[in-house]
C-alpha positions as CSV (number, residue, x, y, z in Angstrom):
1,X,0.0,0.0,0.0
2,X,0.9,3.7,-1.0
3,X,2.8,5.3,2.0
4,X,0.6,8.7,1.3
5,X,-2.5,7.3,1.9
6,X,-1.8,4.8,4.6
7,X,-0.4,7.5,7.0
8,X,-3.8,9.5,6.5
9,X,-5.8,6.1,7.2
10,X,-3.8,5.4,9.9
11,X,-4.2,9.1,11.2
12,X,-8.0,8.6,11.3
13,X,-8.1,5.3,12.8
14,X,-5.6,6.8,15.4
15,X,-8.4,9.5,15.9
16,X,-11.1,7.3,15.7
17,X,-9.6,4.9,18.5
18,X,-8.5,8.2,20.9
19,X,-12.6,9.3,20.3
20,X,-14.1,5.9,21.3
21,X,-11.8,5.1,24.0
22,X,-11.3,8.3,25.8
23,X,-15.5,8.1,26.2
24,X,-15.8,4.3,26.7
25,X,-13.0,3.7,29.2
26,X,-12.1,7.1,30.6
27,X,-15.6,8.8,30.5
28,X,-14.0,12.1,28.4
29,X,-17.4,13.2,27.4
30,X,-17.4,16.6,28.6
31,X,-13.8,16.9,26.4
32,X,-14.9,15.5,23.1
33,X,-18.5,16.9,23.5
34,X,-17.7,20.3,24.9
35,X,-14.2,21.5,24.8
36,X,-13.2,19.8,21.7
37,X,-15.8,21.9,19.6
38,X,-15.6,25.2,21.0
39,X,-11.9,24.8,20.4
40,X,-12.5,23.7,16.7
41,X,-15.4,26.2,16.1
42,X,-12.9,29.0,17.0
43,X,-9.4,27.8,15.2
44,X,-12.1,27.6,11.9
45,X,-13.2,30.8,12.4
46,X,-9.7,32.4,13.6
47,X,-7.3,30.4,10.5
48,X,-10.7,31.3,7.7
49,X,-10.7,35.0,8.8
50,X,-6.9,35.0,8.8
51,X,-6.3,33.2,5.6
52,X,-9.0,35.1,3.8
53,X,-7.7,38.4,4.8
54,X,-4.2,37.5,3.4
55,X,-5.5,36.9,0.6
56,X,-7.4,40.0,0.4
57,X,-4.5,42.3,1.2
58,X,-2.1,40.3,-1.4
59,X,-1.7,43.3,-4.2
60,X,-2.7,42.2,-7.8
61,X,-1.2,45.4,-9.9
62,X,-1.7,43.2,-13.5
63,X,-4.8,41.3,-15.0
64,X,-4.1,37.7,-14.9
65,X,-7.4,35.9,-15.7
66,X,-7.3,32.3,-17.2
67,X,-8.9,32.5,-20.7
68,X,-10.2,30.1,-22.9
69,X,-11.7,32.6,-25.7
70,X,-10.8,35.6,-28.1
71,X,-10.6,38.6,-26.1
72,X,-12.6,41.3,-27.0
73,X,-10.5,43.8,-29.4
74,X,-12.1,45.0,-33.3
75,X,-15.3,45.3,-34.0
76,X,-15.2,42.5,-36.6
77,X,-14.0,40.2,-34.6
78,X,-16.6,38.3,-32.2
79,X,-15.2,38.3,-28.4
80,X,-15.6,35.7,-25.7
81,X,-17.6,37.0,-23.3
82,X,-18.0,34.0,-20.6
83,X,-14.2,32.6,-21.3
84,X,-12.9,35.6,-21.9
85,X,-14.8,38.7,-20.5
86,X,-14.7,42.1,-20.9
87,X,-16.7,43.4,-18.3
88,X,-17.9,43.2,-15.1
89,X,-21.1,41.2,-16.0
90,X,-19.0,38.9,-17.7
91,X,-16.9,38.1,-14.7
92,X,-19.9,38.0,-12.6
93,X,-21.8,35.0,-15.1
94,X,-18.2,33.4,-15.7
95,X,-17.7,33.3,-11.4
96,X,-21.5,31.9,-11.1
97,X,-21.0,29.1,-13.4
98,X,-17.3,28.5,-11.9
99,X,-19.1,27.9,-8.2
100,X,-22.3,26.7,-8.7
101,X,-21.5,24.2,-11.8
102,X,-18.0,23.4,-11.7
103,X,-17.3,24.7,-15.5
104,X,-13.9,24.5,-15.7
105,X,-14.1,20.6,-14.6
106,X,-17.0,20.0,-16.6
107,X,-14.6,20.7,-19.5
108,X,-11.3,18.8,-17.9
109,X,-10.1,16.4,-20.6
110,X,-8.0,12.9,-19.9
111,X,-5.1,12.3,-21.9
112,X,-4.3,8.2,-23.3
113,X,-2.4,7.0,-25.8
114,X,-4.3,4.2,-27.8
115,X,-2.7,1.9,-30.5
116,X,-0.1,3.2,-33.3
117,X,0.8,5.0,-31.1
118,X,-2.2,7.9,-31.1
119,X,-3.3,10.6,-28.6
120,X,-6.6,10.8,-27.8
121,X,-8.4,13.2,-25.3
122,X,-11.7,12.3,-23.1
123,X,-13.7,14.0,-21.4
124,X,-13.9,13.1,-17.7
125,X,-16.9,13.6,-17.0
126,X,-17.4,11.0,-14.1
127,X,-14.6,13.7,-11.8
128,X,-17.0,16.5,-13.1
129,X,-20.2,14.6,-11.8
130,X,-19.0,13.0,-8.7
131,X,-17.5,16.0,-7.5
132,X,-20.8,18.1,-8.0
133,X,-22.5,15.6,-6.3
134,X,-20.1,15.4,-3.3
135,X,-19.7,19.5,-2.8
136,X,-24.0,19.4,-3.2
137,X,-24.2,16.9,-0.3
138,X,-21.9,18.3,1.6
139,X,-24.2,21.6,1.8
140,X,-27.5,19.7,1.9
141,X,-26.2,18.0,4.7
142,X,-25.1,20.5,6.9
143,X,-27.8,22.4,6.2
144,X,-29.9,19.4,7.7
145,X,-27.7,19.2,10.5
146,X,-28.4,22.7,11.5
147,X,-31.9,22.0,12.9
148,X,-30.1,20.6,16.1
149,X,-28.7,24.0,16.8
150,X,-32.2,25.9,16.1
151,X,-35.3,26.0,18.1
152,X,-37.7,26.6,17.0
153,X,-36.4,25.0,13.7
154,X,-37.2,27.2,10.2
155,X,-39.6,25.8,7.6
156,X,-37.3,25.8,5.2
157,X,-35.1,23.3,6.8
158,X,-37.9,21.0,7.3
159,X,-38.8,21.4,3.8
160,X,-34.9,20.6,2.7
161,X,-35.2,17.6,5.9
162,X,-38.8,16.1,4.1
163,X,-37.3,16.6,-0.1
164,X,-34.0,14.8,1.7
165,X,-35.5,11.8,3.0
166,X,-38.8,11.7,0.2
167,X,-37.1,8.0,-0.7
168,X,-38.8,5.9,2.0
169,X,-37.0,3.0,2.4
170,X,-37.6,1.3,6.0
171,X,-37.6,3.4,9.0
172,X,-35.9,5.2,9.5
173,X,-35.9,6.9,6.1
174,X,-33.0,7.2,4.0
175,X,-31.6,9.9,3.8
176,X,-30.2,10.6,0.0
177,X,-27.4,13.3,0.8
178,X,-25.2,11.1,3.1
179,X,-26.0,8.0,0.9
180,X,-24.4,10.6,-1.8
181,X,-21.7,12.1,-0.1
182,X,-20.3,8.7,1.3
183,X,-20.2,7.4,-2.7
184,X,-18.8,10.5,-3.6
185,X,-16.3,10.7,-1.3
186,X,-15.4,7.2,-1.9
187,X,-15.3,7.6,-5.6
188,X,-13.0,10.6,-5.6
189,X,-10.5,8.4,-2.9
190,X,-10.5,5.4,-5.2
191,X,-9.7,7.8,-7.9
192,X,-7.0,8.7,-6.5
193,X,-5.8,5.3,-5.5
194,X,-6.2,3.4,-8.7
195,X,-5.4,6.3,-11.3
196,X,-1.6,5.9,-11.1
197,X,-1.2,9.2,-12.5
198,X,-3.2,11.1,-10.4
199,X,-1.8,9.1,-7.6
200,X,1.8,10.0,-8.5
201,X,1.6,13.8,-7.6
202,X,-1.4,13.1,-4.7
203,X,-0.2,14.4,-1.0
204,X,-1.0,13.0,2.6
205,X,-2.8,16.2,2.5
206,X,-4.7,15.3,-0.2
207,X,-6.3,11.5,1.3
208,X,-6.1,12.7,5.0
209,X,-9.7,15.0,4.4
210,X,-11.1,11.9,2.1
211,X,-10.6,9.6,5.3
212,X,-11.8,12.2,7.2
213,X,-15.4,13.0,5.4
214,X,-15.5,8.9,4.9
215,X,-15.3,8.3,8.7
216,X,-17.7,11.8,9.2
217,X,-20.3,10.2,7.1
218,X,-20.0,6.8,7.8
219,X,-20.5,7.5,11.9
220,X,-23.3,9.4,10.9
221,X,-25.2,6.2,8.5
222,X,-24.4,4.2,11.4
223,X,-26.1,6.5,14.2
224,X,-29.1,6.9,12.2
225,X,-29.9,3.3,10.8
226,X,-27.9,0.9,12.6
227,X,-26.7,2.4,16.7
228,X,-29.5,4.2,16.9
229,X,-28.6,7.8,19.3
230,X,-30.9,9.3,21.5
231,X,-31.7,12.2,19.5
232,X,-33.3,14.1,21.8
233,X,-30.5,14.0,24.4
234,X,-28.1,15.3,20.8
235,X,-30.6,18.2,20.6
236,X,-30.0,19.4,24.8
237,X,-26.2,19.1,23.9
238,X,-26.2,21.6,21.1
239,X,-29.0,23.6,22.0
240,X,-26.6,24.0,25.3
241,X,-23.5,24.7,23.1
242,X,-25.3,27.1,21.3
243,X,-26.7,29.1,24.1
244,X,-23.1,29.0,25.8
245,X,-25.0,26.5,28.2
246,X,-22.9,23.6,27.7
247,X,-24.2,20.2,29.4
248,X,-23.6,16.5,28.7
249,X,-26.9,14.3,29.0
250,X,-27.4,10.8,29.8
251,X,-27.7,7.9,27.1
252,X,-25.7,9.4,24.5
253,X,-23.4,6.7,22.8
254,X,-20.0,6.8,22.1
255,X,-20.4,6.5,18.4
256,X,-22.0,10.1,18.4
257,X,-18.7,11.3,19.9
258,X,-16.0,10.1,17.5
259,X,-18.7,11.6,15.0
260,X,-18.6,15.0,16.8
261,X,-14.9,14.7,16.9
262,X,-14.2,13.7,13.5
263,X,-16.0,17.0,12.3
264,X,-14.2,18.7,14.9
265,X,-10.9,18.0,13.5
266,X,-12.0,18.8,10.0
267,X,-13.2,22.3,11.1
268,X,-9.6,22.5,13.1
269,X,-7.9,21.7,9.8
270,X,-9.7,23.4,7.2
271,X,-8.5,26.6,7.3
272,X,-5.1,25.2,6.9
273,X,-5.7,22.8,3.9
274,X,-6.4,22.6,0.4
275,X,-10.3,22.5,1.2
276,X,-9.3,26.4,2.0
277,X,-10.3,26.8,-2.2
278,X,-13.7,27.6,-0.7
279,X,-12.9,30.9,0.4
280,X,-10.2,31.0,-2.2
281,X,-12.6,31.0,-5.4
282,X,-14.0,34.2,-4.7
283,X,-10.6,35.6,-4.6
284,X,-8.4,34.1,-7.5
285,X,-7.6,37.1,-9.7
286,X,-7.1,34.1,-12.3
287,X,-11.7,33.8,-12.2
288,X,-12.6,37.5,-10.5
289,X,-10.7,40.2,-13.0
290,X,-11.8,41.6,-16.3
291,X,-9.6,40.7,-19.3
292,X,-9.4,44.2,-20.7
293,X,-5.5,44.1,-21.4
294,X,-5.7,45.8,-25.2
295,X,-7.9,48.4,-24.3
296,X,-6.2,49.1,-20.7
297,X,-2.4,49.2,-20.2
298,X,-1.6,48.0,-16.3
299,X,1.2,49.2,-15.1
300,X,2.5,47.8,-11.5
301,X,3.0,51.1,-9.0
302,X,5.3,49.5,-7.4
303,X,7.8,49.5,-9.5
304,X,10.9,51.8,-9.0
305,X,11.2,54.5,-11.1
306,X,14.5,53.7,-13.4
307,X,16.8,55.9,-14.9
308,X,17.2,55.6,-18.8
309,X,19.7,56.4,-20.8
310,X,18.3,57.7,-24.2
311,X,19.6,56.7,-27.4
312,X,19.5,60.8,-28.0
313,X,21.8,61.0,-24.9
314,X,23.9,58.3,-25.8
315,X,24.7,60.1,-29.1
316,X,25.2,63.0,-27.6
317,X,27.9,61.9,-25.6
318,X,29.7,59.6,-28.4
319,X,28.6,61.5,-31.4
320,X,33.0,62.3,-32.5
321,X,33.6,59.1,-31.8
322,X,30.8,57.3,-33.7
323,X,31.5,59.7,-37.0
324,X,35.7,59.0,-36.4
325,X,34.6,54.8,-36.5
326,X,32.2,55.4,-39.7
327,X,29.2,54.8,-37.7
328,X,25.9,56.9,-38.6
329,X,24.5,59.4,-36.9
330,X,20.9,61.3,-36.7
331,X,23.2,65.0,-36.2
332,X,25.7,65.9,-37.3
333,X,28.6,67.6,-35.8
């Protein structure tokens, strides 16, 4: 096995083992139910503000923008305005369809080399869909989950909660979104795994989140169909975490703490991961700038001013000896 991914599985079994045990044997419940999340919850919030801000003050003096598309320059000539756009509206439709639908991976392209030999270039449209469907079940279900911190909960979660779970298979009902994101999350790890390529130049960094969201999602099948947690005790913790009232009921399994601490450790690490790209979208100045380089010159202000030396001057100063050596000159003597 790959030395990359085995570290990260091991990491999560490690943190798996240190969740059920420290509740089971050494009765940490108050740790991995209370202090563990407030401490998580504010690292996210403290490392998100922190790295978003950095980004924000980074100067971009030049326009940078990826294209894919003829600029817009003479009249005759029909423009880009999605790939390559020109204005503000332009970058506004071309961001949209980046976040909500993935465009630039809807169009990724695998490279193989068939018989002869010949290059050919697929679409990969599987990467495209699965990872749609893992960043739209994601959302949906923490969205769901947010009814445990709200009292009374908002229609339209219950709405989201009842469209969720409309496939009634046995009780209780299955929930599509974490059937999704488990599948998903599965197919983009395999992916990785099997696809040598794409395994070559993956990280530890890159399989450690995979295991991470696995284990998140697979804690959370098994509470719901299989261990079955006492819900309502689930709603008194967070309602108490929420109102800054933290207190640890009875009859809560230990199962429903190495899920809390799995997410816990993902909120911890996001904001120093790769999985920062969703604050980072918004402020690539290779998706949010206009492409208006041939009707705008950009000049970077920070560069020091540099003293020339003319070719005027220069004459000037060798004119004798350039008419002496045969050379021409624009005046003469």
């Amino acid at each position: 096995m790959n030395e990359k991914y085995l570290y990260s599985l091991m990491a999560v079994i490690a943190l798996f083992l240190v969740a059920y045990a420290g509740v089971e044997a050494i009765g940490l419940q108050w740790l991995f139910g209370i202090i563990i999340p407030y401490l998580a919850l504010i690292t996210f919030i403290v490392g998100f503000v922190m790295r978003v801000n950095d980004w924000a003050r980074s100067p971009v003096p030049f326009a940078i923008p990826t294209t894919c598309g003829q600029q817009e320059s003479l009249p005759w000539i029909k423009p880009s305005k999605i790939d390559n756009p020109f204005s503000t509206g332009g970058v506004i439709i071309r961001m949209a369809l980046e976040i909500l639908l993935f465009r630039s991976l809807f169009r990724n392209t695998t490279c193989k080399i068939n018989e002869g030999p010949v290059i050919s270039y697929v679409w990969e449209k599987w990467l495209w869909l699965f990872s749609l469907a893992f960043h739209y079940s994601f959302l949906v279900v923490l969205v769901r989950h947010l009814r445990f911190f709200l009292e009374p909960v908002p229609v339209c979660f219950q709405i989201l909660d009842k469209i969720d779970g409309f496939l009634q298979i046995g009780l209780p009902g299955v929930m599509i979104s974490g059937v999704v994101l488990l599948a998903a999350a599965m197919f983009l790890l395999l992916r990785r795994i099997i696809i040598s390529q794409v395994r070559y130049f993956s990280l530890a960094a890159d399989f450690f989140p995979l295991f991470l969201i696995i284990g998140i999602a697979v804690s959370g099948i098994m509470m719901r169909y299989f261990t079955k947690v006492d819900i309502v005790g689930v709603k008194e913790l967070t309602m108490g975490l929420v109102t800054f009232h933290p207190h640890i009921p009875d009859g809560i399994g230990a199962i429903f703490y190495v899920h809390v601490f799995f997410v816990s450790v993902l909120l911890a690490y996001f904001p120093f991961s790769k999985l920062m790209h969703l604050g980072g979208v918004f402020l690539s100045p290779t998706r949010n700038l206009r492409c208006n380089t041939r009707a705008h010159r950009h000049i970077n202000p920070w560069n020091p001013k540099v003293k020339v030396h003319t070719y005027a001057e220069y004459e000037d100063d060798f004119r004798e000896k350039m008419i002496e050596a045969g050379l021409p000159v624009e005046k003469e003597l």
